[in-house]
KOLPA-528340 format. One record per residue (C-alpha): residue in three letters; x, y, z. Coordinates in pm, whole numbers, padded with zeros to 5 digits, always signed. Layout:
N
ALAXYZ/...
***
This chain:
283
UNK-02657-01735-00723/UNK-02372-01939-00640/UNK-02221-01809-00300/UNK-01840-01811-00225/UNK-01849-02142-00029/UNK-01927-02319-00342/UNK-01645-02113-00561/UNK-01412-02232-00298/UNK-01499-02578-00318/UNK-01457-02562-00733/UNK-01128-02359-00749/UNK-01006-02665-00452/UNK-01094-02913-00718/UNK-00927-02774-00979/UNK-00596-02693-00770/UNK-00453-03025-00836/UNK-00492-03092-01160/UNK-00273-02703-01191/UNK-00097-02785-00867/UNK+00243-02708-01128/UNK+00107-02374-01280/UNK+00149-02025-01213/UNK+00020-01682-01276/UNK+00265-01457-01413/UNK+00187-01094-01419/UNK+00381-00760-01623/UNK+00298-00417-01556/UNK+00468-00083-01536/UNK+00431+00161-01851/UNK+00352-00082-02105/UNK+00002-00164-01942/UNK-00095-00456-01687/UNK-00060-00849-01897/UNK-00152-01160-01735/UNK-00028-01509-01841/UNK-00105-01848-01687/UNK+00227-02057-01748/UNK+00312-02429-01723/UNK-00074-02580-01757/UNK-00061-02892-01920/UNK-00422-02962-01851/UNK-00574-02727-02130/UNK-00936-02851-01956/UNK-00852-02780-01667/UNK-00717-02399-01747/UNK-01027-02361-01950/UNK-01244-02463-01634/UNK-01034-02223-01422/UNK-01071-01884-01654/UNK-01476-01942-01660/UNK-01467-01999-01264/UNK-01242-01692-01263/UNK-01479-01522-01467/UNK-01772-01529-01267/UNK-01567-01495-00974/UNK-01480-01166-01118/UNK-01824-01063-01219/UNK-01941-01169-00805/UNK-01666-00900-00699/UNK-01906-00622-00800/UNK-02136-00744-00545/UNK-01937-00630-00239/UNK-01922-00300-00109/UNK-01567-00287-00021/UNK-01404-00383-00347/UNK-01529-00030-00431/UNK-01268+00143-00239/UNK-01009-00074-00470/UNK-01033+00166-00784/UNK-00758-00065-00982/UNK-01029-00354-00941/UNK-01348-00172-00982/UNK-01273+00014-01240/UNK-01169-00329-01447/UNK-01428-00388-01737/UNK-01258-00758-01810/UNK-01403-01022-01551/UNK-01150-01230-01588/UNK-00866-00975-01506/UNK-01057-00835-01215/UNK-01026-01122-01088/UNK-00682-01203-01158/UNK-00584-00813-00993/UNK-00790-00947-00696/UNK-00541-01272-00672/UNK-00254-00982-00658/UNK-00398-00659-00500/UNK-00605-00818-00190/UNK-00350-01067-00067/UNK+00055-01059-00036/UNK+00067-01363-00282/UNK+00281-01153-00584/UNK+00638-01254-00573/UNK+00852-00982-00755/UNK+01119-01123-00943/UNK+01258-00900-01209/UNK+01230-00531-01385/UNK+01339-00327-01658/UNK+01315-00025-01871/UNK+01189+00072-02241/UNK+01343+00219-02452/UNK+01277+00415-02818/UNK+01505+00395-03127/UNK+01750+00649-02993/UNK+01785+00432-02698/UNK+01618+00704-02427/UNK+01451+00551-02160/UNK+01061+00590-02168/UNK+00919+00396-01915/UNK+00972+00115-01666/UNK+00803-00245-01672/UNK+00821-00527-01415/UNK+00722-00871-01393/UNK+00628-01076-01041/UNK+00442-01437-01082/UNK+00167-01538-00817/UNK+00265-01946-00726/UNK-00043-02190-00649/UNK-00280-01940-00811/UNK-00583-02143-00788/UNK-00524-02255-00399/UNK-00461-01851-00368/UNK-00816-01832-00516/UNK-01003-02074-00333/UNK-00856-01925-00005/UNK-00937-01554-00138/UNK-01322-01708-00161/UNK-01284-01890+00193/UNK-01237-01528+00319/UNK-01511-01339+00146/UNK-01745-01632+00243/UNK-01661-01565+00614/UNK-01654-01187+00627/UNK-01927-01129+00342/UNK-02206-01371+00355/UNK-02506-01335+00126/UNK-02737-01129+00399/UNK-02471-00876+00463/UNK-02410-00812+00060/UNK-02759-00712+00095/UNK-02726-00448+00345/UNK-02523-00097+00326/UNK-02145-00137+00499/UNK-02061+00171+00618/UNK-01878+00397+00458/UNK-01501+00502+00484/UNK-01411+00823+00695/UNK-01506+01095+00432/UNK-01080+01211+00482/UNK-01004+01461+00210/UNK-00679+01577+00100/UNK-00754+01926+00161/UNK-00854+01912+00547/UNK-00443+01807+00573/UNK-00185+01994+00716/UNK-00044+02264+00469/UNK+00270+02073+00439/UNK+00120+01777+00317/UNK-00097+01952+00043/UNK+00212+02151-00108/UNK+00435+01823-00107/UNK+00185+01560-00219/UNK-00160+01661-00333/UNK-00022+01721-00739/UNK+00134+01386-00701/UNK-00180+01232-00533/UNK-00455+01361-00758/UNK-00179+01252-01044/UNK-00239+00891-00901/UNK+00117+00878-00811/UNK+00044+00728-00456/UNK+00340+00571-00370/UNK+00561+00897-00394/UNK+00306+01118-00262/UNK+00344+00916+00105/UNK+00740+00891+00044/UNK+00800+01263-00029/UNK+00515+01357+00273/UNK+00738+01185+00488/UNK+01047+01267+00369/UNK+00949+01661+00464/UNK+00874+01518+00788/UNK+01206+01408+00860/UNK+01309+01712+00738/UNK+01100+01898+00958/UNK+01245+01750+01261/UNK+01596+01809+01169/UNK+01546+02161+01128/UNK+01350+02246+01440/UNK+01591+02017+01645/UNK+01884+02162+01474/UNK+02028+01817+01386/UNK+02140+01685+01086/UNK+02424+01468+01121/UNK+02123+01189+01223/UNK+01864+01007+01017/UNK+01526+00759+01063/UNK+01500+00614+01391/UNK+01808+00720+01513/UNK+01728+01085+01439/UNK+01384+01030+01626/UNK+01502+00883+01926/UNK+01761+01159+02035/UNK+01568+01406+01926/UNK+01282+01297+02135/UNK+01429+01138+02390/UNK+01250+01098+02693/UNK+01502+01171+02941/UNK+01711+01411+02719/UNK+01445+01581+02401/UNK+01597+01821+02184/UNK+01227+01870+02115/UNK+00994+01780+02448/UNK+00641+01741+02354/UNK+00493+01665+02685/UNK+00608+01713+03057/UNK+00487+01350+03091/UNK+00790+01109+03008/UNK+00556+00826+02917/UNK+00353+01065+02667/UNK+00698+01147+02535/UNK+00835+00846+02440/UNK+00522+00724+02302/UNK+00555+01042+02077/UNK+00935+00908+02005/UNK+00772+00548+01897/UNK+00535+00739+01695/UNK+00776+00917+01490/UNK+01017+00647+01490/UNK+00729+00391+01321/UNK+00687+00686+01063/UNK+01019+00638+00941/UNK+01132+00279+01002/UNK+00715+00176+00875/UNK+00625+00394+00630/UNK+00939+00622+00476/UNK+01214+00343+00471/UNK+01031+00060+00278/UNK+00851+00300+00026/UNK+01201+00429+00010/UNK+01376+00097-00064/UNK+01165-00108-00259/UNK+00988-00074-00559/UNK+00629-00132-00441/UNK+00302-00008-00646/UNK+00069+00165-00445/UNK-00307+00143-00610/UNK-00570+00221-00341/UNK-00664+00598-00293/UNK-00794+00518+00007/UNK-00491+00360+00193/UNK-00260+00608+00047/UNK-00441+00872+00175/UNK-00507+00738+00523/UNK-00082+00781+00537/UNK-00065+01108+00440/UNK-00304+01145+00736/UNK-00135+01009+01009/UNK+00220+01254+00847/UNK-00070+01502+00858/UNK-00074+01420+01262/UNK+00271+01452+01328/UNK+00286+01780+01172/UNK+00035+01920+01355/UNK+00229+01767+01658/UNK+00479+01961+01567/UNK+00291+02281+01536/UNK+00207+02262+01914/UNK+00541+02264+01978/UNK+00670+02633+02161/UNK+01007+02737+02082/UNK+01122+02729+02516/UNK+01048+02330+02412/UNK+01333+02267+02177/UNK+01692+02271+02330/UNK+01992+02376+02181/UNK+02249+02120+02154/UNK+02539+02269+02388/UNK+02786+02034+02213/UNK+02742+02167+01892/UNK+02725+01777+01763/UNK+02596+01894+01443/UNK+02833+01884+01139/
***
């Protein structure tokens, strides 16, 4: 079986003679298309799909591509592989987006388009880094298994904002919205609402001056402050501002864990602990 040292060294040799190509990818509503665009070598495409291929088919063999349902779950080889180029590295490049439409002009869906540059150099660096982490004796043994996190064992919050969206595979706004009622959490047991993201969470849990004090300890406090303020300004803001897919379960779910956290944070919290605001600040 040919290990992933050796697909490295193939996809290398090919990367020149495509060193002007590119991997343009659509998806949204209208399904997931891939297109290789500006090969002039029609060989040396040819030679890349059947490396691609069984590069593809070799993906089944490692344990952690399992918790990558979107890859998986691909019956086409070739694809798999080409959703590996995009899902496992930051190599997609989003460049444009738009909407479909039916005859009376309604909007029923979304589709956007992103290209992946130096595709085959992406893929011989991809191999590179499953021949380092995933040699041929550890495909052989069991790699343990993720935390067995459920949905359910969340805070109560979290499963009546986000668990129909989650088990709906809408990951992306399942983590937005969870956060999104945390924010909103804070401003209404701090009474303020005039303030927003990081701004909110550092007066509110100021260590010198909380509106909510979550430990006599003024380091413990403002490491609580950096932990809500990474919430927002890490999680919320760019699932908020950019259109981003999220596809693994997994990851998604590991998010609504750590807003699962804060809430419970939060529940510790007695009401002697939150301080009225004397100014009335608030609009």
């Amino acid at each position: 079986m040919t290990n992933w040292k050796e697909y490295e060294k193939q996809f290398k040799e090919l990367s020149l003679s495509l060193r002007n190509s590119r991997l343009d990818i659509q998806w949204g509503d209208s399904g997931e298309h891939f297109r290789i665009a500006g090969a002039d070598n029609r060989l040396a495409r040819q030679r890349f799909e059947i490396l691609a291929r069984k590069a593809g088919d070799k993906l089944m063999n490692l344990k952690h591509i399992q918790s990558y349902s979107d890859i998986y779950n691909e019956n086409d080889a070739l694809k798999r592989w080409y959703k590996a180029l995009w899902k496992l590295e930051d190599n997609l490049e989003e460049f444009s987006s738009g909407v479909m439409k039916d005859e009376n002009d309604n909007v029923v869906g979304h589709v956007f388009f992103g290209t992946i540059k130096e595709f085959v150099e992406v893929s011989a660096n991809l191999c590179l880094e499953f021949s380092t982490n995933y040699d041929e004796e550890e495909l052989k043994k069991d790699l343990p298994s993720r935390s067995p996190l459920t949905l359910d064992g969340l805070h109560p919050r979290i499963i009546r904002i986000s668990k129909k969206l989650f088990e709906d595979g809408h990951y992306r706004q399942a983590v937005l919205d969870s956060y999104i009622d945390l924010v909103s959490r804070v401003k209404q047991l701090s009474n303020i609402n005039n303030r927003d993201g990081s701004n909110l969470m550092q007066y509110v849990f100021s260590e010198n001056n909380p509106k909510i004090k979550l430990s006599d300890d003024g380091d413990e406090q403002k490491g609580f402050m950096w932990l809500f303020c990474g919430a927002v300004m890490g999680i919320r803001n760019p699932k908020a501002h950019n259109v981003s897919i999220v596809t693994d379960p997994n990851r998604s779910l590991e998010w609504l864990a750590f807003a699962s956290v804060l809430h419970r944070v939060l529940d510790d919290i007695d009401k002697s602990d939150i301080s009225e605001d004397k100014n009335s600040e608030e609009s």
